[in-house]
C-alpha positions as MATLAB code, in Angstrom:
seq = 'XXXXXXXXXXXXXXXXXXXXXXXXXXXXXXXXXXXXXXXXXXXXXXXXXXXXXXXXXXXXXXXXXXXXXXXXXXXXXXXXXXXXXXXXXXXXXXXXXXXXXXXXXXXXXXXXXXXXXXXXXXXXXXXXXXXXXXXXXXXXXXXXXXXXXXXXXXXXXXXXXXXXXXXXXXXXXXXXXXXXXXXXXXXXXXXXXXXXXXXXXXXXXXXXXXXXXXXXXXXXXXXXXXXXXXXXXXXXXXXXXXXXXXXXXXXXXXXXXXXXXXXXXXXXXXXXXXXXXXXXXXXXXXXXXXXXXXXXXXXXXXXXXXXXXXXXXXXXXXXXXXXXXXXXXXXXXXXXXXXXXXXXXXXXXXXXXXXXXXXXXXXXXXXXXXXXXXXXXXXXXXXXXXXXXXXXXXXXXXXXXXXXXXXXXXXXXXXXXXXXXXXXXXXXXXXXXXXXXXXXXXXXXXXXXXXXXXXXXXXXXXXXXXXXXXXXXXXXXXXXXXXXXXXXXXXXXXXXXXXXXXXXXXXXXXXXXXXXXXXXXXXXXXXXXXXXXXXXXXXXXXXXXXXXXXXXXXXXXXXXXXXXXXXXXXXXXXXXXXXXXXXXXXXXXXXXXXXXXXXXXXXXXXXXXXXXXXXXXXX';
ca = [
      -9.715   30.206   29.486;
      -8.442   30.108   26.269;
      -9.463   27.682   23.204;
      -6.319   26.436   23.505;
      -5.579   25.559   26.674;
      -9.133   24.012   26.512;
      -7.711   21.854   23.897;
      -5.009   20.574   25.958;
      -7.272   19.682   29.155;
      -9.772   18.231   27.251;
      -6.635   16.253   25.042;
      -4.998   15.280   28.609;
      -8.619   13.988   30.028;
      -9.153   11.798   26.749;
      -6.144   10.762   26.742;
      -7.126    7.146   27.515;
     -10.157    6.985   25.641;
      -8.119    7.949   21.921;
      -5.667    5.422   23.034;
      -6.429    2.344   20.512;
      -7.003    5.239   17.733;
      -3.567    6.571   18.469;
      -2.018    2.912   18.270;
      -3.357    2.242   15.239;
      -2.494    5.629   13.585;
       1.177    5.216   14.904;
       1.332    1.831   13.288;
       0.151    2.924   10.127;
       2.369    5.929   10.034;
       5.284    3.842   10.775;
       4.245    1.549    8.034;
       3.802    3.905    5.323;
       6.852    5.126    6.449;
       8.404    2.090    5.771;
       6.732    1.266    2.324;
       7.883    4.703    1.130;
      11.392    4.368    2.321;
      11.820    0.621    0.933;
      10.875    2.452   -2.207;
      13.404    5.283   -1.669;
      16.523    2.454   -0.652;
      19.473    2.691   -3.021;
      20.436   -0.856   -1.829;
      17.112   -2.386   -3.282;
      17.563    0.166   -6.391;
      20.818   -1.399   -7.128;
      19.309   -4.324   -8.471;
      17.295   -2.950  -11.646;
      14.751   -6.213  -11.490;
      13.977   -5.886   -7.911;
      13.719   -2.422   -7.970;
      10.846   -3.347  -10.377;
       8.904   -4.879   -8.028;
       9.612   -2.873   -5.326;
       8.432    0.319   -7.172;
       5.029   -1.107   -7.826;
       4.715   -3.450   -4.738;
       4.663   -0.307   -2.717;
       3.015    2.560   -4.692;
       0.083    0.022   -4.533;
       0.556   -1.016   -0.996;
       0.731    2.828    0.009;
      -2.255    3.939   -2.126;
      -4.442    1.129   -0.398;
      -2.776    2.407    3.028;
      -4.010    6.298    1.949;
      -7.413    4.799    1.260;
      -8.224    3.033    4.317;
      -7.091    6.007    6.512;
      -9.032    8.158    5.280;
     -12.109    6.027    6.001;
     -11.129    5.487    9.545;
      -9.860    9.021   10.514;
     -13.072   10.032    9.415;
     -14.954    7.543   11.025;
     -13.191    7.915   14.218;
     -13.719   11.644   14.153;
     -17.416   11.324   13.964;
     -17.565    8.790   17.129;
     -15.214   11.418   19.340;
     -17.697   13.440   18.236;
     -21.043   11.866   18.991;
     -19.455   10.698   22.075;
     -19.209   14.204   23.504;
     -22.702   15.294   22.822;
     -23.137   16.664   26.598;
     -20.029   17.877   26.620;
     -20.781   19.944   23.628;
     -23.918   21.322   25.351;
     -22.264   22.280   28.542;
     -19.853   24.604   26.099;
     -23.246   26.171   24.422;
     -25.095   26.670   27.388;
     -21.983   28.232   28.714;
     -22.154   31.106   25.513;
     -19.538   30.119   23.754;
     -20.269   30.120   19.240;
     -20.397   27.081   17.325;
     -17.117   28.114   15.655;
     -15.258   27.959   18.699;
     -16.437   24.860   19.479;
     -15.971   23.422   16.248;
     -12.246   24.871   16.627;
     -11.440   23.196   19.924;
     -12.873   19.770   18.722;
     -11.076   19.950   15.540;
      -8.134   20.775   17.265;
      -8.068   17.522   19.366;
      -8.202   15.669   16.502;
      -5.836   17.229   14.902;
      -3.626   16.744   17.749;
      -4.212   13.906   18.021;
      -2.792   13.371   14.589;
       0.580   15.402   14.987;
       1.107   13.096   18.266;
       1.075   10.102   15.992;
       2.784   11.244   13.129;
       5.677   12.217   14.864;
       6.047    8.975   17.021;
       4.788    7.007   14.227;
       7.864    8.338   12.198;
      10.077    7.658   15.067;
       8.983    4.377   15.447;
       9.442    3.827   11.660;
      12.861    4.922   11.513;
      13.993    3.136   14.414;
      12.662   -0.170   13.293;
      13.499    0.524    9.630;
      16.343   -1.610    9.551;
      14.622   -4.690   10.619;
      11.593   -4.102    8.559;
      13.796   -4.200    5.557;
      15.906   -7.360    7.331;
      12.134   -9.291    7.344;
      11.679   -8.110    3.671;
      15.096   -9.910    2.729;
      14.453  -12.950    4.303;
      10.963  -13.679    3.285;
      11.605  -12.606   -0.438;
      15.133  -14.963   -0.251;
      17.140  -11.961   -1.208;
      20.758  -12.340   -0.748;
      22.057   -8.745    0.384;
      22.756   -7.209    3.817;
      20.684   -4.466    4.981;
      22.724   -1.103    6.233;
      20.265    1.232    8.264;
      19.379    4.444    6.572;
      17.330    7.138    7.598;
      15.110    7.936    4.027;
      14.703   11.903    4.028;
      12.540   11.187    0.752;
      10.420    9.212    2.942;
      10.308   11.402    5.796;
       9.176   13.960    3.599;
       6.931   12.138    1.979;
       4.990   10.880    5.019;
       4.680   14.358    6.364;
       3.353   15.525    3.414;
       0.554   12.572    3.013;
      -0.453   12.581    6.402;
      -0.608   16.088    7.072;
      -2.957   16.257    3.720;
      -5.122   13.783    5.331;
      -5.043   15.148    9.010;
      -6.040   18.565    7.632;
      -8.925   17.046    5.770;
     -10.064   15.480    9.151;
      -9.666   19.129   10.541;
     -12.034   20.630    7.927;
     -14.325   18.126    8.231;
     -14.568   18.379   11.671;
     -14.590   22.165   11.846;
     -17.509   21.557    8.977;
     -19.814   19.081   10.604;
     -20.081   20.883   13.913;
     -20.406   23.851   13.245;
     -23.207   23.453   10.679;
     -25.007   21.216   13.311;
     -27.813   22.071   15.790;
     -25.771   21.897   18.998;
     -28.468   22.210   21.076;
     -30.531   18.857   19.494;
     -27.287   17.381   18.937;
     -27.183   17.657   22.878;
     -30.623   16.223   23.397;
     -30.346   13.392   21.251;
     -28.793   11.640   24.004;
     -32.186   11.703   25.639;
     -34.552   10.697   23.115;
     -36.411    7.349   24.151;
     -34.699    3.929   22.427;
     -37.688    2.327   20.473;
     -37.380   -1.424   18.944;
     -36.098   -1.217   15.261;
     -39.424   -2.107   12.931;
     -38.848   -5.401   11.293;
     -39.303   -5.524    7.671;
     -39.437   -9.302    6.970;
     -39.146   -8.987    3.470;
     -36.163   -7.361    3.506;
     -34.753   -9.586    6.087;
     -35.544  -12.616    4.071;
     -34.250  -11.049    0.814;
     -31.004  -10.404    2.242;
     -30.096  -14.416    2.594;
     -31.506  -14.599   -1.522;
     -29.411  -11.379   -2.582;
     -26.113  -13.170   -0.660;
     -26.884  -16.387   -1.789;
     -27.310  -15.189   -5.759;
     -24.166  -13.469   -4.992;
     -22.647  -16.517   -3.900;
     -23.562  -17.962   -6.775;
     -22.230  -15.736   -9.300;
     -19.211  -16.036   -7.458;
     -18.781  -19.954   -8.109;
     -20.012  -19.762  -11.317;
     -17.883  -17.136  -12.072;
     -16.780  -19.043  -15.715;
     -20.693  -18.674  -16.928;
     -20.787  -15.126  -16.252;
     -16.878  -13.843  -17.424;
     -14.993  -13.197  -14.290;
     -15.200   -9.563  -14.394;
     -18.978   -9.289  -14.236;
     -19.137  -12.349  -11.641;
     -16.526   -9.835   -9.894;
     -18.373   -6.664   -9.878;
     -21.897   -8.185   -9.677;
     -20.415  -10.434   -6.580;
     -18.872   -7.309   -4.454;
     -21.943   -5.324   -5.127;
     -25.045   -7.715   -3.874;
     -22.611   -8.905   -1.158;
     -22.402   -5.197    0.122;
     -26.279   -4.962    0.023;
     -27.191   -8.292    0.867;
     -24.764   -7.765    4.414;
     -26.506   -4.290    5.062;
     -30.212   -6.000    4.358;
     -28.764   -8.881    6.752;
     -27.698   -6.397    9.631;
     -30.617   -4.332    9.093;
     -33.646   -6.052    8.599;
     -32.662   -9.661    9.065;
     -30.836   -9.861   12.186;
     -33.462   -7.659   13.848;
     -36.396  -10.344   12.940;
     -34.279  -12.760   14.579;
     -33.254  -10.788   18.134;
     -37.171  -10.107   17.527;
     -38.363  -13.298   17.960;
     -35.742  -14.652   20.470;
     -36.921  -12.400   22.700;
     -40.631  -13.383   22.692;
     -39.368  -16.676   23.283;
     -39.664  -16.545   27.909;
     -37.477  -19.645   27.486;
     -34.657  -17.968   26.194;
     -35.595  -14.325   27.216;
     -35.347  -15.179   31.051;
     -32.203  -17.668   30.581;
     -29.428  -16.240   32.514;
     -28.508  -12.925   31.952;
     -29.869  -12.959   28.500;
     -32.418  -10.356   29.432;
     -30.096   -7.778   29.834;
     -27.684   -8.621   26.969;
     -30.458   -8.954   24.160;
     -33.020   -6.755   25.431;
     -30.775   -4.059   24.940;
     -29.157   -5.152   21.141;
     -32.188   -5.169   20.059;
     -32.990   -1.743   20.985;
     -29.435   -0.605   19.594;
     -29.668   -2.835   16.202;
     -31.756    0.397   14.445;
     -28.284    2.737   15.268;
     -25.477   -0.109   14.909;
     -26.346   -1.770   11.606;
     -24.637    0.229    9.692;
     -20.986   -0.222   11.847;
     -21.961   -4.063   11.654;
     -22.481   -4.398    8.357;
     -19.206   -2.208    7.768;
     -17.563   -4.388    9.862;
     -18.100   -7.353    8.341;
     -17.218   -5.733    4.995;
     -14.085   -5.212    6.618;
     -13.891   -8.245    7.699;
     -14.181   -9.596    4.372;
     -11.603   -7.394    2.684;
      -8.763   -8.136    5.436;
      -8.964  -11.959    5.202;
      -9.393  -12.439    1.717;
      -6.557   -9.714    1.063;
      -4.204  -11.732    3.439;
      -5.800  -15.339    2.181;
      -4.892  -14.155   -1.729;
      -1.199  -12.688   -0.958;
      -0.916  -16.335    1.193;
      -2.320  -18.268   -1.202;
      -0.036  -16.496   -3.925;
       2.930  -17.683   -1.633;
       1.440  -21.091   -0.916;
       0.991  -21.659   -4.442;
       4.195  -20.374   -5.647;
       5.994  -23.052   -3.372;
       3.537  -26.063   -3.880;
       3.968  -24.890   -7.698;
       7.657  -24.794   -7.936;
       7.972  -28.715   -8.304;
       5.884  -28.163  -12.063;
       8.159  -24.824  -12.512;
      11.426  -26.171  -11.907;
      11.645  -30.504  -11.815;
      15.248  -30.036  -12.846;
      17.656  -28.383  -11.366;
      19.065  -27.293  -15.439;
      17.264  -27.368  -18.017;
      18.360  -26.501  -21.822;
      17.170  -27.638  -25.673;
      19.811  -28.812  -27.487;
      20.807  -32.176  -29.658;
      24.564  -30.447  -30.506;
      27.216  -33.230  -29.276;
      29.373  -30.667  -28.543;
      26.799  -28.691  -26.379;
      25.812  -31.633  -25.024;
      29.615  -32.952  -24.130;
      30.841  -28.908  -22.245;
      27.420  -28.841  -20.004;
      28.491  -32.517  -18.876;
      32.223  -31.803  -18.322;
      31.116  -28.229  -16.505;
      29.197  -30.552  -14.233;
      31.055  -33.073  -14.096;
      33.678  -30.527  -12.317;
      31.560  -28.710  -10.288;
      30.498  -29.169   -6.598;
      27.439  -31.137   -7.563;
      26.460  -34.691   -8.155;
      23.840  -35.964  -10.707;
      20.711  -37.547   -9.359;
      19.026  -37.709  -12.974;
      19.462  -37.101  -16.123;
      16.367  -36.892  -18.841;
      16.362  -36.392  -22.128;
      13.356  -36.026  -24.317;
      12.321  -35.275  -28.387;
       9.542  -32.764  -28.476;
       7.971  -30.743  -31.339;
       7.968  -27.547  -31.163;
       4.706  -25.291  -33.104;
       5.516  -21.619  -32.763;
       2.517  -20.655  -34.494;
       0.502  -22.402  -31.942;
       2.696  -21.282  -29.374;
       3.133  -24.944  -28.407;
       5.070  -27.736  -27.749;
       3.704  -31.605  -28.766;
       4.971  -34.820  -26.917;
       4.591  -38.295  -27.931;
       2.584  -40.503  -24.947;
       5.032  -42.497  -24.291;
       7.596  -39.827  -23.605;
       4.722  -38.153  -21.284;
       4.599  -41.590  -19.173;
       8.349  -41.883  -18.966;
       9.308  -38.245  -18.146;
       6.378  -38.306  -15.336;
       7.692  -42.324  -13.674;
      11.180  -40.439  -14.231;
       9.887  -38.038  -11.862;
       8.561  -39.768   -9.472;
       5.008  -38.081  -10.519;
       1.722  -39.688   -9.322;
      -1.675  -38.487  -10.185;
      -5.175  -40.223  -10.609;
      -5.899  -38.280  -13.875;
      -2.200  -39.200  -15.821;
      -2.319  -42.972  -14.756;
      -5.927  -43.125  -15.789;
      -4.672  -42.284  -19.457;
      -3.156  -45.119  -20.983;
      -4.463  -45.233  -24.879;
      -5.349  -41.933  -27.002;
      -7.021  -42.122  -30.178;
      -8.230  -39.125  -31.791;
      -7.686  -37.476  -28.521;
      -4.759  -35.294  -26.825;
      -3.922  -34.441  -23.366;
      -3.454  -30.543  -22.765;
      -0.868  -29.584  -20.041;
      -1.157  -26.150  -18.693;
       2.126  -23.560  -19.473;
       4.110  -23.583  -16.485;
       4.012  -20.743  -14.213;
      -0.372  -20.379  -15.081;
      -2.040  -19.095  -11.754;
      -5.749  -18.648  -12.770;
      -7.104  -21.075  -15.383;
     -10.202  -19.066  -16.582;
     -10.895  -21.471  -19.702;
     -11.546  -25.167  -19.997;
      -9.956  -26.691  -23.308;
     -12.478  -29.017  -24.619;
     -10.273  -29.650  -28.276;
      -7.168  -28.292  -30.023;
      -6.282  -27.925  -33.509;
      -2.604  -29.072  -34.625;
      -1.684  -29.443  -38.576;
      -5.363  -28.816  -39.376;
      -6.630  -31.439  -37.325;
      -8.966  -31.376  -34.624;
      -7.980  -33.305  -30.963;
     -10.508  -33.945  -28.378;
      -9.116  -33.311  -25.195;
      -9.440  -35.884  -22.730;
      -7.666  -34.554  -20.095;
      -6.286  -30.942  -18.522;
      -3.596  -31.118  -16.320;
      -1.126  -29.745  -14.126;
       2.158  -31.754  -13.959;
       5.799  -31.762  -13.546;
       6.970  -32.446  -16.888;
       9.762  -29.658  -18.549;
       9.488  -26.797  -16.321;
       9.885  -23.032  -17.218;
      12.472  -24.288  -19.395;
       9.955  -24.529  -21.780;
       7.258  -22.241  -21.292;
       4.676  -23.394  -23.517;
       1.575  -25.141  -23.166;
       1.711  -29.158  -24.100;
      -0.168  -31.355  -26.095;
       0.492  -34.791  -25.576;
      -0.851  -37.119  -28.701;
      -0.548  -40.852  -29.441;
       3.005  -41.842  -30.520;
       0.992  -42.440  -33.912;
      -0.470  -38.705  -34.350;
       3.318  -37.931  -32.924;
       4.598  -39.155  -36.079;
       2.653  -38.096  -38.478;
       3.252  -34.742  -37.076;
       6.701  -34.956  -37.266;
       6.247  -34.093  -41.308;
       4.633  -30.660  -40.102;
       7.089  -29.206  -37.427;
      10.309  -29.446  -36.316;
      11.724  -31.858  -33.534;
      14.078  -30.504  -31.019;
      15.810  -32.377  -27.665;
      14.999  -31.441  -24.263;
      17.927  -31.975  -21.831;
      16.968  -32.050  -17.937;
      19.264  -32.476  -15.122;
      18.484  -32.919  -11.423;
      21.283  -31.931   -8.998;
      22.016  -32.108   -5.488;
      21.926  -28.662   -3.705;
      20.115  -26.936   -6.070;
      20.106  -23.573   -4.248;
      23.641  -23.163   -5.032;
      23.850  -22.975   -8.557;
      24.847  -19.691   -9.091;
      27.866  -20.344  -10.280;
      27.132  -23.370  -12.318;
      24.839  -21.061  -14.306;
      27.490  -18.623  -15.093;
      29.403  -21.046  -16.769;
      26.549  -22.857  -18.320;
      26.083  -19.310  -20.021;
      29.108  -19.272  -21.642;
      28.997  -22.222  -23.725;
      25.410  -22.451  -24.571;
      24.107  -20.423  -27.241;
      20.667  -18.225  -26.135;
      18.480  -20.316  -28.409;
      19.079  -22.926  -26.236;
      16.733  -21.496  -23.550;
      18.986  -22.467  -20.529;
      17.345  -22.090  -17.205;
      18.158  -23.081  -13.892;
      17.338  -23.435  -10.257;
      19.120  -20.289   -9.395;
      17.276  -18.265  -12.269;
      13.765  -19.139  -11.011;
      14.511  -18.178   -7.701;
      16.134  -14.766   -8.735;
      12.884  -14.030  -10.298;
       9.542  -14.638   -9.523;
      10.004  -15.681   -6.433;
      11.973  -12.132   -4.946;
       8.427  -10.611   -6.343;
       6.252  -13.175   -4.699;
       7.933  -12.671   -1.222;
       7.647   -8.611   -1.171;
       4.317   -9.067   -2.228;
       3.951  -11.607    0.455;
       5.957   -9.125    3.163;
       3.735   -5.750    1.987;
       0.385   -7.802    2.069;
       0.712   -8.890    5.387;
       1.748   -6.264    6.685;
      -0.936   -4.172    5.259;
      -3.568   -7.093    6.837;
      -1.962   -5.715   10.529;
      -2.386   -1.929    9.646;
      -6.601   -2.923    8.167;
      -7.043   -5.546   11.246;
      -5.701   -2.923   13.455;
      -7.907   -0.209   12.194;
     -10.942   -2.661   12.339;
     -11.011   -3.814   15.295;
     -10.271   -0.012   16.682;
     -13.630    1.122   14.634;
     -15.863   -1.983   16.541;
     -14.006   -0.531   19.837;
     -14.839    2.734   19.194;
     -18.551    1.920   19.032;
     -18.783   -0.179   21.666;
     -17.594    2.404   23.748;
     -19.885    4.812   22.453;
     -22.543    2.569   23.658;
     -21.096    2.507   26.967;
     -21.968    6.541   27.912;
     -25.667    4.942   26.929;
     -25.893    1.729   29.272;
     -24.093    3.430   32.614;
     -27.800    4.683   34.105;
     -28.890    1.405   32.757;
     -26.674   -0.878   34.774;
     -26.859    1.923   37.381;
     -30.618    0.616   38.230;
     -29.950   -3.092   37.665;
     -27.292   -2.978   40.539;
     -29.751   -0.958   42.746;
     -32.382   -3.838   42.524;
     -30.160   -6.399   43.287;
     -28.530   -7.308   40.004;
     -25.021   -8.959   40.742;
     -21.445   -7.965   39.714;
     -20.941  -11.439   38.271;
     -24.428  -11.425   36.431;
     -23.929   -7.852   34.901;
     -20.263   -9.195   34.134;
     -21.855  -11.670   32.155;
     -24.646   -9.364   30.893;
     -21.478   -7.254   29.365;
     -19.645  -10.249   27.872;
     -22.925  -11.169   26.053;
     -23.519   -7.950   24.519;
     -20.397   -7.321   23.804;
     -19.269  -10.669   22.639;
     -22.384  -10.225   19.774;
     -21.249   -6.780   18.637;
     -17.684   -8.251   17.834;
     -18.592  -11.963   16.818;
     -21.533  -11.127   14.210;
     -20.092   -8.910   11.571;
     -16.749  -11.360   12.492;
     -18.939  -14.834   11.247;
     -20.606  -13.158    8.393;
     -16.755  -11.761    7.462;
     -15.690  -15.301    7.315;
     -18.381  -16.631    5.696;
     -17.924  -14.124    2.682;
     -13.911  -14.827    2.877;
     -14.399  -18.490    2.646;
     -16.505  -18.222   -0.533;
     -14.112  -15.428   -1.962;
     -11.277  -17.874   -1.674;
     -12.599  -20.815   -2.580;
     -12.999  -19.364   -5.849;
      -9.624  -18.159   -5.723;
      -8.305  -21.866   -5.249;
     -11.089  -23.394   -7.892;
      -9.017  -20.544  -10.707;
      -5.393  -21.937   -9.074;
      -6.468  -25.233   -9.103;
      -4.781  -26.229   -5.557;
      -6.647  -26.582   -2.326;
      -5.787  -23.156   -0.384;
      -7.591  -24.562    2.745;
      -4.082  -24.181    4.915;
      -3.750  -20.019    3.918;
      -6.903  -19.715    4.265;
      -7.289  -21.225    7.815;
      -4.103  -19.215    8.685;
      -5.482  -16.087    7.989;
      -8.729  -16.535    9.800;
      -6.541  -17.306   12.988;
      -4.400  -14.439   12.662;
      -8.121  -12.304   12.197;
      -9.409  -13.963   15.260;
      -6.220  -14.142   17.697;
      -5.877  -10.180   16.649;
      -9.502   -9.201   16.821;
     -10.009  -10.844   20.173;
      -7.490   -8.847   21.537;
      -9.609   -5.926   20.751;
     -12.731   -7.532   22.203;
     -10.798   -8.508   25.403;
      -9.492   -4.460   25.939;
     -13.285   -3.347   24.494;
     -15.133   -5.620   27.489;
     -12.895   -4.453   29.993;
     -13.407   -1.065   29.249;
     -16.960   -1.689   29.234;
     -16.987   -3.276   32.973;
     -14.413   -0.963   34.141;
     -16.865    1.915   33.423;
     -20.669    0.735   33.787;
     -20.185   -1.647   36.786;
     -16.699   -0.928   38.763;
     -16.740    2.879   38.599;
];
C-alpha cells in the first residue's frame, strides 16, 4: 500500500477524532480571512479616518491571530501524535523507516490543514458580507455594506496559513523521525507512579501569586511597566508551581482522608488525577494561562466600550459646544438653531481662563457649582466642597482613560494650590480639552491679572444624534479658534474606533476560547486511550454504568474546572486594576465576559465527557 493511500485511510478513520481541531482551524481561517479583507475594503478605505483605524485594528488583530495558531497547531500536532503511539509501533514492527512514518503522519496533519483552509475561506467569503454588516452596526457607522469577494485577502490567507501549515509539516516530519519509535511505543506501558510532592514548592506558589497580586494593585508604587512585566512573569510561575507541586499536595492528602477517599465514586475520579497530575500540569497550568489571557483580553476591549459609553456624559454634556464672547457669533449660532429641526433644552454660558503654558483651563467655584446643578450632576466628592482656601480642585481632561498619577498640588501664576479634590465630572466636554483647576472666586480674580478670560457657550439639544447638518452650518460662521464641537463630531470619531476595536476583540476572544477549550479536549482525550483497560476491570467487578458515569464526570469536570477557577481568579485581579486606572467600576464587562468563557467552555466539557463515556464505558 502506498504512503499515500495510507494517509487517506488513516485521515478517513480519524476523521472524528480531529473534528473540534478542524472547527476551530476553520473558524480561525475564516476570521483572518475576514480581518484581512476588512483591511483590503475600498468602502471602509473611502473614509481616510476610518481607514485609520481599520489599518491598525486589524494588522494587530491578525498578528495576535498568527501567534496563537501557531501555538495550537503545534500543540495539537504533538497530541495526534502521542495519541498514536501503538499505532506508530504496529508501522515499525511492520519494517517500514522512520521517514516514512514521519511522512504519513505529517501528511495528516497537513491535510488536515488544506481541508480547513479551503472551507475556512469558503466560509469566510460567504459570510463576509455580514461580518462587515456587524462591524457597521457596532462601530455606529453610517454606510451600506456591498459584498465583495477580497482577492488581496484570499491571497493573503493562503499565503499565511500555508507558511504556518508547512511549519507544522516540518515539525512533524522532525520530531518523529528523530524519535525512538520503538520506546516511544512502550511508553504507553510504563507503570503510572504518584507525582512526589514538594511542599515547598507547593506552598511557594500561593506567596509567588500572591506577591504578584500585589504588584499588580500597587502597580502606582512600582511604575506600571515594571508592576506589568514583574506581574505576568511570577503569575506564569506561580500557576505552574500551583499545578505542579501545590495541587498535587492537596489530591495527596484528600486521598488519605477514607472519609472522602471512599465517598461515592471519588475513588475512581481522584485516585486516578492524582496519578496523571505529574503528566498534565503543564496543559493545566497552560490552560489557565489561557484562561487568563482570553477574559482579560475580552474584559479590557469591553471595558474600553463600557467606559466609552458611561464616559460620554463627561465627553459630550452639550449637544454644541464653542468659545466665543463675539455678539455677532453669538447672535448666527442662535438664529442657525433657532431654524433648525431642534429645540433648546439648555443653554450655559460660562467665563473661564485659559493658561496655555500650563495647558489648562481655571474656573471660578462658583461657576463649577452652577455648571454641575445646571447639569443635573450629583457626586459625594463635588457637594462635599463648598469653601476653598489656599486649595484647588483638579478635574481630569476629558477623554483620560488611565489615571496613572495622583495630583497632590498645582502651580498657577507662581503659586502653589493644594489639591483637595480629583475628579471626574461633566463640566465642558471635549470642547475644551484641557485639564481644570477650579480655585476660590477670590484666587479667580486675582488670576484674572495673569491670563486671559474667554466665554464658554454650551447648548443641549433634543435629538442629538442628528446633528449633522447643524454642524455644517455651525462651520461656516464660526471661526476655527472657536473650537466648535458637537454631538455628531464625537461620535464620528472616537467612537467608530472604539466599536471596531470592540467588533475585532471579540471576535478574536471566540477564535482563543475556541482554540482553548479544543487544547483541554484534546488532552482529555488523550487520557482516554489510558483509562479504557482501567474502566474495563471496574465494570468486570461489578462497577455500575451510572457510578463510572459519575466517576467520568468527576475527573473530567476537574481537568476543565481547575485551570478555569485559577483563570478567573487571575482575570479578576487583572481587571480590577484595569477599572482602579479608569476609575469606573467594570464589574458588569467583567461578569459578561466570564459568562461568555463559561457558557463557551462548557460546551467543550459537555462534547469532551461524552466522548469520554462513549469510548471507556459504552463501546
Amino acid at each position: 500500500m502506498s504512503s499515500f493511500k495510507l494517509v487517506l485511510m488513516n485521515f478517513r478513520r480519524d476523521l472524528k477524532t480531529y473534528s473540534m481541531y478542524l472547527m476551530a482551524m476553520v473558524f480561525s481561517v475564516a476570521t483572518y480571512y475576514n480581518f484581512v479583507s476588512m483591511r483590503h475594503n475600498p468602502q471602509f478605505r473611502e473614509t481616510q479616518n476610518l481607514t485609520i483605524y481599520i489599518q491598525s485594528a486589524s494588522v494587530t488583530a491578525s498578528l495576535l491571530m498568527i501567534l496563537f495558531m501557531l501555538f495550537f497547531i503545534m500543540y495539537s500536532s504533538n497530541f495526534f501524535l502521542n495519541q498514536r503511539k501503538k499505532e506508530i509501533g504496529v508501522y515499525v514492527f511492520m519494517g517500514i523507516d522512520n521517514y516514512k512514518i514521519a511522512f504519513i503522519f505529517a501528511s495528516e496533519g497537513l491535510m488536515l490543514g488544506i481541508i480547513a483552509l479551503v472551507v475556512g475561506l469558503s466560509i469566510g467569503i460567504l459570510f463576509s458580507k455580514l461580518f462587515l454588516m456587524l462591524l457597521a452596526k457596532i462601530a455606529l457607522l453610517n454606510m451600506s455594506i456591498a459584498f465583495l469577494i477580497s482577492i488581496r485577502g484570499i491571497i493573503e490567507t493562503v499565503v499565511v496559513f500555508s507558511v504556518i501549515l508547512f511549519i507544522a509539516f516540518l515539525k512533524g516530519y522532525v520530531n518523529i523521525v528523530r524519535t525512538n519509535l520503538i520506546d516511544l511505543m512502550n511508553t504507553l506501558k510504563k507503570a503510572e507512579e504518584l507525582p512526589k510532592v514538594n511542599y515547598l514548592k507547593g506552598f511557594s506558589s500561593l506567596l509567588v501569586i500572591g506577591v504578584a497580586y500585589y504588584i499588580a494593585v500597587n502597580y502606582s508604587k512600582f511604575g506600571f511597566g515594571n508592576a506589568l512585566l514583574w506581574t505576568v512573569i511570577l503569575v506564569v510561575i506561580g500557576t505552574y508551581w500551583l499545578f505542579g507541586s501545590f495541587l498535587p499536595m492537596v489530591i495527596r492528602n484528600l486521598i488519605k482522608r477514607k472519609s472522602f477517599l471512599y465517598k461515592g465514586t471519588n475513588i475512581i475520579s481522584f485516585s486516578n488525577l492524582a496519578f496523571r497530575i505529574k503528566d498534565n500540569y503543564r496543559s493545566f497550568a497552560a490552560v489557565a494561562v489561557l484562561v487568563t489571557t482570553c477574559i482579560t483580553s475580552f474584559g479590557t476591549v469591553s471595558s474600553l466600550k463600557y467606559f466609552v459609553e458611561e464616559n460620554h456624559k463627561i465627553e459630550v454634556p452639550y449637544t454644541v459646544t464653542y468659545v466665543s464672547d463675539n455678539p455677532e457669533e453669538l447672535k448666527k449660532v442662535d438664529e442657525i438653531i433657532a431654524h433648525s429641526k431642534h429645540n433648546v433644552e439648555l443653554r450655559e454660558k460660562a467665563n473661564f481662563l485659559f493658561a496655555p503654558e500650563l495647558d489648562r483651563i481655571i474656573i471660578r467655584l462658583s461657576t463649577f457649582q452652577k455648571v454641575l446643578s445646571d447639569l443635573n450632576v450629583r457626586s459625594k466628592i463635588v457637594s462635599g466642597i463648598e469653601r476653598l482656601e489656599e486649595e484647588a480642585v483638579y478635574i481630569e481632561r476629558p477623554g483620560v482613560m488611565l489615571n496613572m498619577l495622583e495630583k497632590k498640588d498645582v502651580e498657577i501664576g507662581g503659586k502653589v494650590y493644594k489639591v483637595k479634590a480629583q475628579v471626574k465630572v461633566p463640566l465642558f466636554g471635549t470642547g475644551l480639552p484641557y485639564p481644570c483647576v477650579v480655585v476660590s472666586d477670590e484666587e479667580y480674580e486675582t488670576l484674572k491679572f495673569k491670563f486671559e478670560e474667554k466665554q464658554f457657550n454650551g447648548i443641549i439639544l433634543d435629538h442629538p444624534e442628528d446633528t449633522e447638518e447643524l454642524t455644517l452650518k455651525l462651520a461656516e460662521v464660526l471661526p476655527a479658534e472657536s473650537e466648535l464641537f458637537t454631538y455628531f463630531i464625537a461620535r464620528a470619531g472616537k467612537y467608530d474606533l472604539v466599536g471596531i476595536i470592540y467588533f475585532l476583540g471579540a471576535f478574536l476572544f471566540l477564535v482563543f476560547v475556541f482554540a482553548t477549550g479544543s487544547i483541554i479536549y484534546f488532552k482529555i482525550l488523550s487520557e482516554v486511550f489510558r483509562d479504557k483497560g482501567k474502566f474495563e476491570i471496574l465494570k468486570k467487578i461489578g462497577t455500575t454504568d451510572s457510578e463510572m458515569n459519575k466517576a467520568v464526570s468527576k475527573q473530567v469536570g476537574i481537568f476543565f474546572i481547575l485551570p478555569l477557577i485559577v483563570g478567573i481568579i487571575h482575570s479578576i485581579v487583572a481587571i480590577s486594576v484595569l477599572s482602579d486606572l479608569m476609575k469606573y467600576a467594570l464589574i458588569i464587562p467583567t461578569i459578561i465576559s466570564i459568562l461568555v468563557f463559561i457558557i463557551v467552555y462548557g460546551i467543550f466539557y459537555i462534547v469532551a465527557r461524552r466522548k469520554y463515556i462513549i469510548y471507556v464505558i459504552e463501546s
